[in-house]
ZAROMAR-646536 format. One line per 5 residues: for each residue x, y, z of N, C-alpha, C, O. Coordinates in Angstrom, 3 decimals. Example, Ala and Ser with C-alpha at 12.3 -4.5 7.8 and 13.67 -1.06 7.14 Angstrom:
REM residues 2
13.190/-5.690/7.800/12.300/-4.500/7.800/13.200/-3.300/7.800/14.236/-3.319/8.465  12.850/-2.250/7.080/13.670/-1.060/7.140/12.900/0.030/7.870/13.409/1.138/8.039
This chain:
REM residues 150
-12.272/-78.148/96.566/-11.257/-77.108/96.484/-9.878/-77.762/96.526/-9.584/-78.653/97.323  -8.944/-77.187/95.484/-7.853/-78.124/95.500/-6.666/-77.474/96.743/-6.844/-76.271/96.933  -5.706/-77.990/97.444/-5.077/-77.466/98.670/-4.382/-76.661/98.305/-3.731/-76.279/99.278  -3.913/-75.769/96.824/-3.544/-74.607/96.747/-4.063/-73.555/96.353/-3.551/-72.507/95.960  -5.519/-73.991/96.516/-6.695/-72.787/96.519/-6.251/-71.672/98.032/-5.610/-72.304/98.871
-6.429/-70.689/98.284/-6.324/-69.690/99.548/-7.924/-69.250/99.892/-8.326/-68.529/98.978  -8.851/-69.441/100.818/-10.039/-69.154/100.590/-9.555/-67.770/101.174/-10.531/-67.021/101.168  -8.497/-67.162/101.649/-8.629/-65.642/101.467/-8.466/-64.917/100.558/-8.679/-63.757/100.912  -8.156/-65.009/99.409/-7.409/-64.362/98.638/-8.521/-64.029/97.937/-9.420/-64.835/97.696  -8.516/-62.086/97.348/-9.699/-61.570/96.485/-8.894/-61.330/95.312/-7.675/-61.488/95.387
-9.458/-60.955/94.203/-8.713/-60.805/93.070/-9.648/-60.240/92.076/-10.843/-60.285/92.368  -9.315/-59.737/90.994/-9.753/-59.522/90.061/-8.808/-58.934/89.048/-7.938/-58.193/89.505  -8.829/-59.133/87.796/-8.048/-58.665/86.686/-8.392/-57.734/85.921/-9.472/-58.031/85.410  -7.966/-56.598/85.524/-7.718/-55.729/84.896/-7.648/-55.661/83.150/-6.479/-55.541/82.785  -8.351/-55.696/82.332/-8.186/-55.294/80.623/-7.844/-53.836/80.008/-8.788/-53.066/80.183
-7.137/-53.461/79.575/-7.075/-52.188/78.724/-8.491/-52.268/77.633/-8.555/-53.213/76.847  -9.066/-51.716/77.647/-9.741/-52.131/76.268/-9.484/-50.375/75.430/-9.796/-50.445/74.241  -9.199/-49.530/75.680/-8.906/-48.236/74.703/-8.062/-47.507/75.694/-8.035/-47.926/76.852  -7.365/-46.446/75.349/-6.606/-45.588/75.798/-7.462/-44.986/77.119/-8.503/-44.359/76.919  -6.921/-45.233/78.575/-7.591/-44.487/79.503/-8.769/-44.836/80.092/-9.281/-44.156/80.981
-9.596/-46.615/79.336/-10.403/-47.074/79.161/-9.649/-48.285/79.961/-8.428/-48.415/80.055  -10.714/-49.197/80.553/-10.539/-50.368/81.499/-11.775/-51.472/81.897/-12.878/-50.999/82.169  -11.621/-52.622/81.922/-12.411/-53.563/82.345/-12.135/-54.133/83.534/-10.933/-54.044/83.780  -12.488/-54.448/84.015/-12.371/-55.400/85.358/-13.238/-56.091/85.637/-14.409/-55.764/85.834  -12.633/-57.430/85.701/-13.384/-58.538/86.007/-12.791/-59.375/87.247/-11.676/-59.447/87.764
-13.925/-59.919/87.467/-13.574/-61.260/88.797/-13.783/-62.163/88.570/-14.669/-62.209/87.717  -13.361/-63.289/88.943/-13.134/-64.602/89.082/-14.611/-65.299/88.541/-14.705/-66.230/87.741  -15.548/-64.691/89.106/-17.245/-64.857/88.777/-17.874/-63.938/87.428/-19.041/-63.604/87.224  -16.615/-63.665/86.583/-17.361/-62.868/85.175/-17.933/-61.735/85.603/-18.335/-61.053/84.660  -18.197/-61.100/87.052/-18.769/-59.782/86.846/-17.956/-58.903/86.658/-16.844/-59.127/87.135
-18.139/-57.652/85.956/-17.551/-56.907/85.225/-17.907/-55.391/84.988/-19.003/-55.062/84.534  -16.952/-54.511/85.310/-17.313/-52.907/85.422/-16.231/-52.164/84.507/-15.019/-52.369/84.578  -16.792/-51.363/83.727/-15.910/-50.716/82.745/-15.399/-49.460/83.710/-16.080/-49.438/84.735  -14.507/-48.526/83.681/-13.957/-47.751/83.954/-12.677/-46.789/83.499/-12.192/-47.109/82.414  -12.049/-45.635/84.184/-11.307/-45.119/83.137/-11.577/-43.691/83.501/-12.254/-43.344/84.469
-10.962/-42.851/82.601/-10.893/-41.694/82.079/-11.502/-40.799/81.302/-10.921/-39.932/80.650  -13.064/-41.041/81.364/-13.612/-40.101/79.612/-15.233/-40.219/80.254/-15.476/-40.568/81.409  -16.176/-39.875/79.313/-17.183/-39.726/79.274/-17.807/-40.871/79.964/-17.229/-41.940/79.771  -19.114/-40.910/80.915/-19.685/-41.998/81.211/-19.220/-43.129/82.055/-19.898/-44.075/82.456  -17.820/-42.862/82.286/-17.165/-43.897/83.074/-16.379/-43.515/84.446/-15.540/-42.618/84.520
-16.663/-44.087/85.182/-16.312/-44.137/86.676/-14.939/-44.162/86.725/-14.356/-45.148/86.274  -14.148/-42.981/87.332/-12.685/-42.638/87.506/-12.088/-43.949/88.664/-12.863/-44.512/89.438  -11.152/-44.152/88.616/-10.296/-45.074/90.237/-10.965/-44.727/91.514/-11.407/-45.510/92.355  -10.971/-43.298/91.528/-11.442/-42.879/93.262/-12.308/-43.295/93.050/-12.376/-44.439/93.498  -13.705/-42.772/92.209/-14.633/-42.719/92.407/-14.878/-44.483/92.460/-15.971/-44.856/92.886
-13.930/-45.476/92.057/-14.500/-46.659/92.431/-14.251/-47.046/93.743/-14.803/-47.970/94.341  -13.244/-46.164/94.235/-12.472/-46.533/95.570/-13.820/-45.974/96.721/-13.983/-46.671/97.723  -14.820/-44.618/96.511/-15.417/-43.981/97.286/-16.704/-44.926/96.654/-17.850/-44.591/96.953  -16.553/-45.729/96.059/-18.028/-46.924/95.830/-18.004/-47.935/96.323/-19.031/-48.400/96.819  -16.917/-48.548/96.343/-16.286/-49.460/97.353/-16.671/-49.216/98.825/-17.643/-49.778/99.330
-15.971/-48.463/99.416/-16.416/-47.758/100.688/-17.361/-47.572/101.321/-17.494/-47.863/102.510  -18.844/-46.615/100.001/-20.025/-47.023/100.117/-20.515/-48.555/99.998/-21.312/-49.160/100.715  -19.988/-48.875/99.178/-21.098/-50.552/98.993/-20.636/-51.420/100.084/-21.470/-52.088/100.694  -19.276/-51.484/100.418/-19.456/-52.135/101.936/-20.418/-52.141/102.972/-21.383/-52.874/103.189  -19.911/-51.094/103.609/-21.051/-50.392/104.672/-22.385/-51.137/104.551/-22.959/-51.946/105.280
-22.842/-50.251/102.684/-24.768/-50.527/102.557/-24.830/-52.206/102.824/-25.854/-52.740/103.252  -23.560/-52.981/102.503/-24.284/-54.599/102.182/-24.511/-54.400/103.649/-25.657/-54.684/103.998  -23.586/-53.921/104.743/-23.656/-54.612/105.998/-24.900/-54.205/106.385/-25.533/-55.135/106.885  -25.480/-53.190/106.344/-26.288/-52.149/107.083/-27.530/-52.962/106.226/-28.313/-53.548/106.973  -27.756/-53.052/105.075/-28.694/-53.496/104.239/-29.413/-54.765/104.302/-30.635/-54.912/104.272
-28.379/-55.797/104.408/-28.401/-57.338/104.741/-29.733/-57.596/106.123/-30.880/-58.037/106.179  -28.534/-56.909/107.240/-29.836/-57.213/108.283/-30.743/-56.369/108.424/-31.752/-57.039/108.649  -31.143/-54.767/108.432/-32.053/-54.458/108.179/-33.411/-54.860/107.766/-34.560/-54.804/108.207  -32.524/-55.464/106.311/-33.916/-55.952/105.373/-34.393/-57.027/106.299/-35.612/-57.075/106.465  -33.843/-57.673/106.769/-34.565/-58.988/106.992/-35.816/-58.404/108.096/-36.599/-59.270/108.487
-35.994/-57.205/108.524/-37.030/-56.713/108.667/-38.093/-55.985/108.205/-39.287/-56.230/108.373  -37.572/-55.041/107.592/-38.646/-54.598/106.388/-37.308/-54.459/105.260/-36.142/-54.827/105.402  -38.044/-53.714/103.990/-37.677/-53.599/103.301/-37.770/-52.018/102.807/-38.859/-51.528/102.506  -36.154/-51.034/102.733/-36.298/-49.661/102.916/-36.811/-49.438/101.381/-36.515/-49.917/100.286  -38.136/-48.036/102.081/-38.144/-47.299/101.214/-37.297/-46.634/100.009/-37.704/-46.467/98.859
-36.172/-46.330/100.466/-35.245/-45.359/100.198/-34.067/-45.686/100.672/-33.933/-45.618/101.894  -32.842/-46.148/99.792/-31.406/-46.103/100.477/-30.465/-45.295/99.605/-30.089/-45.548/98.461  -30.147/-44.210/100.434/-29.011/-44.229/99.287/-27.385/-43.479/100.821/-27.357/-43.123/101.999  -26.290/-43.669/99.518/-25.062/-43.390/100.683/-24.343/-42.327/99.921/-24.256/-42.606/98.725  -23.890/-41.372/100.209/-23.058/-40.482/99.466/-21.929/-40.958/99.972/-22.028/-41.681/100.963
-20.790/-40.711/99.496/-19.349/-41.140/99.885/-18.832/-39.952/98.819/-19.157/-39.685/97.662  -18.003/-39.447/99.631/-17.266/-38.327/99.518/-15.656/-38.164/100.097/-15.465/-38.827/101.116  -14.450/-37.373/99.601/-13.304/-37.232/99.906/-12.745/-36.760/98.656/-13.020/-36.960/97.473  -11.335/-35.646/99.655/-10.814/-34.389/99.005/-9.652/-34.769/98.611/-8.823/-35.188/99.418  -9.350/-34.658/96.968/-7.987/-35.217/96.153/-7.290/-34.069/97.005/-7.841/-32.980/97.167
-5.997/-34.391/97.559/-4.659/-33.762/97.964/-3.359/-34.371/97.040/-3.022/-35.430/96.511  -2.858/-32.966/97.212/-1.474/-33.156/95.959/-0.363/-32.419/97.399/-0.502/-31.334/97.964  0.693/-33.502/97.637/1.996/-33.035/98.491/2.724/-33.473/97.827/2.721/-34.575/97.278  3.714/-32.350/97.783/4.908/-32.931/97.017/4.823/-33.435/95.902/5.819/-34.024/95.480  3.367/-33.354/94.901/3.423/-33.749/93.731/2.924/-35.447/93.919/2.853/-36.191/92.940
2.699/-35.764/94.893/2.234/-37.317/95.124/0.307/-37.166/95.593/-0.093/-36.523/96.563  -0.402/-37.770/94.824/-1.693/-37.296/94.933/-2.415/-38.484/96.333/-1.766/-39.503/96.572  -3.654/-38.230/97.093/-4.113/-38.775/97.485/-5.701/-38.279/97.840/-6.260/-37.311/97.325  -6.291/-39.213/98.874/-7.626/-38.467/99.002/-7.750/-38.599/100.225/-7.563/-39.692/100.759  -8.203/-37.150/101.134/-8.377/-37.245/102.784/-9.716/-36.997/102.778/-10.273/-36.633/101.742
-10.222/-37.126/103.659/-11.496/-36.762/104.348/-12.276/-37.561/104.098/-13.292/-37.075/103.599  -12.287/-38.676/104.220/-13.520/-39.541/103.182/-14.719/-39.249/103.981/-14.348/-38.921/105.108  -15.662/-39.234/103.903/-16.987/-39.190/104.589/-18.269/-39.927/103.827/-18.631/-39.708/102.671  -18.867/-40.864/104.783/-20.303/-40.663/104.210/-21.196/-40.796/104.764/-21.162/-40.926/105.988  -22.534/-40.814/103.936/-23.777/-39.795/104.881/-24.757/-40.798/104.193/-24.975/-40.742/102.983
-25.549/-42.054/105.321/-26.525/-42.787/104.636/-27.864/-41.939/104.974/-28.118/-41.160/105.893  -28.569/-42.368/103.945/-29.753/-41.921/104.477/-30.979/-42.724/103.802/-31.358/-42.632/102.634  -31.482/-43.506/104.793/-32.171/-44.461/104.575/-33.692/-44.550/105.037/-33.869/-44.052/106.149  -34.952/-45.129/104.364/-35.989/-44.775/105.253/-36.867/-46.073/105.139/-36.797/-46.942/104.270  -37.724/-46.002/106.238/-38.221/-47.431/105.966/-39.825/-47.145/106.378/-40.107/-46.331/107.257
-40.901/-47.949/105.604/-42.456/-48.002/106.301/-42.722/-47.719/107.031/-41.828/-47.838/107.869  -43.863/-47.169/107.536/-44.156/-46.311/108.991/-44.825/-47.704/109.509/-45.976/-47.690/109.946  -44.152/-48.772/109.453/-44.303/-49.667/110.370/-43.753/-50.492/111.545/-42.729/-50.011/112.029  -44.247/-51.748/112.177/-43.491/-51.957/113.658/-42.533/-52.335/112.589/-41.605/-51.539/112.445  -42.547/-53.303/111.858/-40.716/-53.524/111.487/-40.378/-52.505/110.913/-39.182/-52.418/111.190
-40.688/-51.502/110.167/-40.177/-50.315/109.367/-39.397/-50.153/110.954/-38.245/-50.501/111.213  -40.164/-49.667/111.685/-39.558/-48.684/113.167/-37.784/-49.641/113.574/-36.606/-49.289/113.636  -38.687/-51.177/113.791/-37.099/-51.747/113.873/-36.353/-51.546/112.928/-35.649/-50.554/113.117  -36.214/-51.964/112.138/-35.307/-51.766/111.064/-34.942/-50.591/111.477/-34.056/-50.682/112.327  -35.420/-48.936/111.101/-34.887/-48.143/111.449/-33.979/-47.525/112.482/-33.083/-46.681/112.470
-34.862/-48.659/113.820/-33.407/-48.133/114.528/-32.118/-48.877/114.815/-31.408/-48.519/115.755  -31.798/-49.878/114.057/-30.874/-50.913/113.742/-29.773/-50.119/113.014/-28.595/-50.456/113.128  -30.254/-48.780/112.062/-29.406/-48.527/111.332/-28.372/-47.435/111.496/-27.818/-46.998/110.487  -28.044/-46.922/112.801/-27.081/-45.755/113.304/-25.694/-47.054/114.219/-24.507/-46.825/114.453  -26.178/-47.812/114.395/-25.735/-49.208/115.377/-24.546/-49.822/114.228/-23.315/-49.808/114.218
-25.768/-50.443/113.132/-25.297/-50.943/112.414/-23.635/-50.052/111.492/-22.482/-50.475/111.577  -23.990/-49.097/110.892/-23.387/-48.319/110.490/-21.705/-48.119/111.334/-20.513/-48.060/111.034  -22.598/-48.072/112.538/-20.820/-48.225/113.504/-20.190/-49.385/113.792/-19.097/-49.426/114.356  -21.131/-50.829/113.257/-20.272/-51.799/113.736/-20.025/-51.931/112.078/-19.748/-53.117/111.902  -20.012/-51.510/111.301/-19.816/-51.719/109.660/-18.616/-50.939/109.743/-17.753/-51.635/109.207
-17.929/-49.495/110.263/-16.853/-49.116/110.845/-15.893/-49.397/111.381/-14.798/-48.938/111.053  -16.053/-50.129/112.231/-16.096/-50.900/113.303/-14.826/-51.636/113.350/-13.667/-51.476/113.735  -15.828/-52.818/112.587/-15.515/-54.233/112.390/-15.690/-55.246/111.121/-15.202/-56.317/110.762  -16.578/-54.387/110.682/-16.844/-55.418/109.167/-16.527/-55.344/107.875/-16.207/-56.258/107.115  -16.683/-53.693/107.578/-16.130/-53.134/106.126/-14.925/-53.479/106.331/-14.358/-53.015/107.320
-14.116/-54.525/105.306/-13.363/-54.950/104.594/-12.438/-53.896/103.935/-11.213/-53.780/103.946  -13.364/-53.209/103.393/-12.678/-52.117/102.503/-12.869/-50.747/103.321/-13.293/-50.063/102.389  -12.856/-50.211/103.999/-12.747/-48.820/104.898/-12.065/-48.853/105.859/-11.376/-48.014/106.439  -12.342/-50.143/106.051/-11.209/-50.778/107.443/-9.426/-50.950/106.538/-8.585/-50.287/107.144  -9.104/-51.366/105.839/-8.280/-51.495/105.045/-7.474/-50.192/104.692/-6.246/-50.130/104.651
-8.469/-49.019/104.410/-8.062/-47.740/103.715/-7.652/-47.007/105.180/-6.541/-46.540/105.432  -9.013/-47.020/106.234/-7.993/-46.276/107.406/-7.354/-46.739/108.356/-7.225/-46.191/109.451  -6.591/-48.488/107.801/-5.734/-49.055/109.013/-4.181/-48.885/107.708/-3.024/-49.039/108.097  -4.430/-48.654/106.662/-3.500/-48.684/105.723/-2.349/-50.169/105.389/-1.756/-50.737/106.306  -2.281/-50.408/104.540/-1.935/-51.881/103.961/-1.088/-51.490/102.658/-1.409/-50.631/101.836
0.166/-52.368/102.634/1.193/-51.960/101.891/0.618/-52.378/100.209/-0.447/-52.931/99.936  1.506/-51.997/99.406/0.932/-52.266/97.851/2.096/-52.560/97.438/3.058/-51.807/97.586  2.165/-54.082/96.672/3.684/-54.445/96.246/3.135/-54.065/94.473/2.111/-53.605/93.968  4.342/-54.514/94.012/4.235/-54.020/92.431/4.831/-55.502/91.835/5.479/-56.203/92.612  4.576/-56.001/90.316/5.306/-57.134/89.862/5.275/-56.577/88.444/4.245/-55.969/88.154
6.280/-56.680/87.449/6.027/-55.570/86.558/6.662/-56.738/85.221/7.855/-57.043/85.214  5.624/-57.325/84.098/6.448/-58.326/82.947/5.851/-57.637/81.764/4.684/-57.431/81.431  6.856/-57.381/81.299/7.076/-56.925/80.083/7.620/-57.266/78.746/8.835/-57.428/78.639  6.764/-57.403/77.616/6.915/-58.153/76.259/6.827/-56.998/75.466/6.093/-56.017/75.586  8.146/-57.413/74.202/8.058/-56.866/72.995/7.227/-57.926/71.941/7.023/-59.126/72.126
6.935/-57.331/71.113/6.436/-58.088/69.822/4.976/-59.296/69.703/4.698/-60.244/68.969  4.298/-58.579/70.914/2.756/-59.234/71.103/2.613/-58.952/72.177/3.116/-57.925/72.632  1.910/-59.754/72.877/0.777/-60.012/74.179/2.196/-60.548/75.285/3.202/-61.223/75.065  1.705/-59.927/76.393/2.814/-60.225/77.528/1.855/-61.555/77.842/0.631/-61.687/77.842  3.076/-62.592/78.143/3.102/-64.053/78.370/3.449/-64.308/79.756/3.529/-65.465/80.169
């Protein structure tokens, strides 16, 4: 790693690819289309996937290493508010519901996961922890006529 690498720093870049239409990629080529239209996942709804997929890695990770659930899934939910014409989203909530083998590790696992869930609250989600400790957003704005901004 060269010494002006930051091993904190997350990132990912942004493509237009059509009107209202978007790519995003990371540093590792993975890649999620998004946007405005048919078939594609709106901002919130990546923001309330985010939220969920935190949590599940935490809750999921050690779990499994005891059994392996039947059934996981997480709803993540929250209500667009408009004040003053400035939009946001309150209430976020979500509701795992997970099930595992009617066995001795099914049983552990299972009860690992009301624990887990609160120290994923807690202390670990990255991204929920972020949204309800709130963190500023700067802007950098370059702009080209006559091609591709340089």
């Amino acid at each position: 790693m060269s010494e002006n690498e930051d091993p904190t720093l997350r990132s990912v870049e942004l493509t237009r690819t059509a009107t209202a239409r978007y790519t995003v990629r990371n540093a590792a080529g993975a890649e999620i289309e998004f946007g405005q239209g048919e078939g594609l996942l709106s901002p919130v709804e990546l923001l309330l996937a985010a939220i969920a997929g935190c949590s599940s890695i935490d809750v999921d990770t050690v779990t499994a290493r005891s059994a392996e659930p039947t059934d996981f899934r997480v709803s993540a939910t929250g209500h667009k508010v408009v004040e003053d014409g400035a939009s946001r989203v309150d209430g976020l909530h979500m509701s795992f519901n997970v099930a595992f083998p009617d066995t001795a590790e099914g049983q552990k696992a299972a009860g690992m996961v009301e624990r887990l869930v609160e120290l994923s609250h807690e202390k670990y989600c990255t991204v929920s922890r972020t949204v309800e400790l709130g963190t500023p957003v700067s802007n950098e704005v370059h702009v080209a006529l006559g091609g591709t901004e340089g």
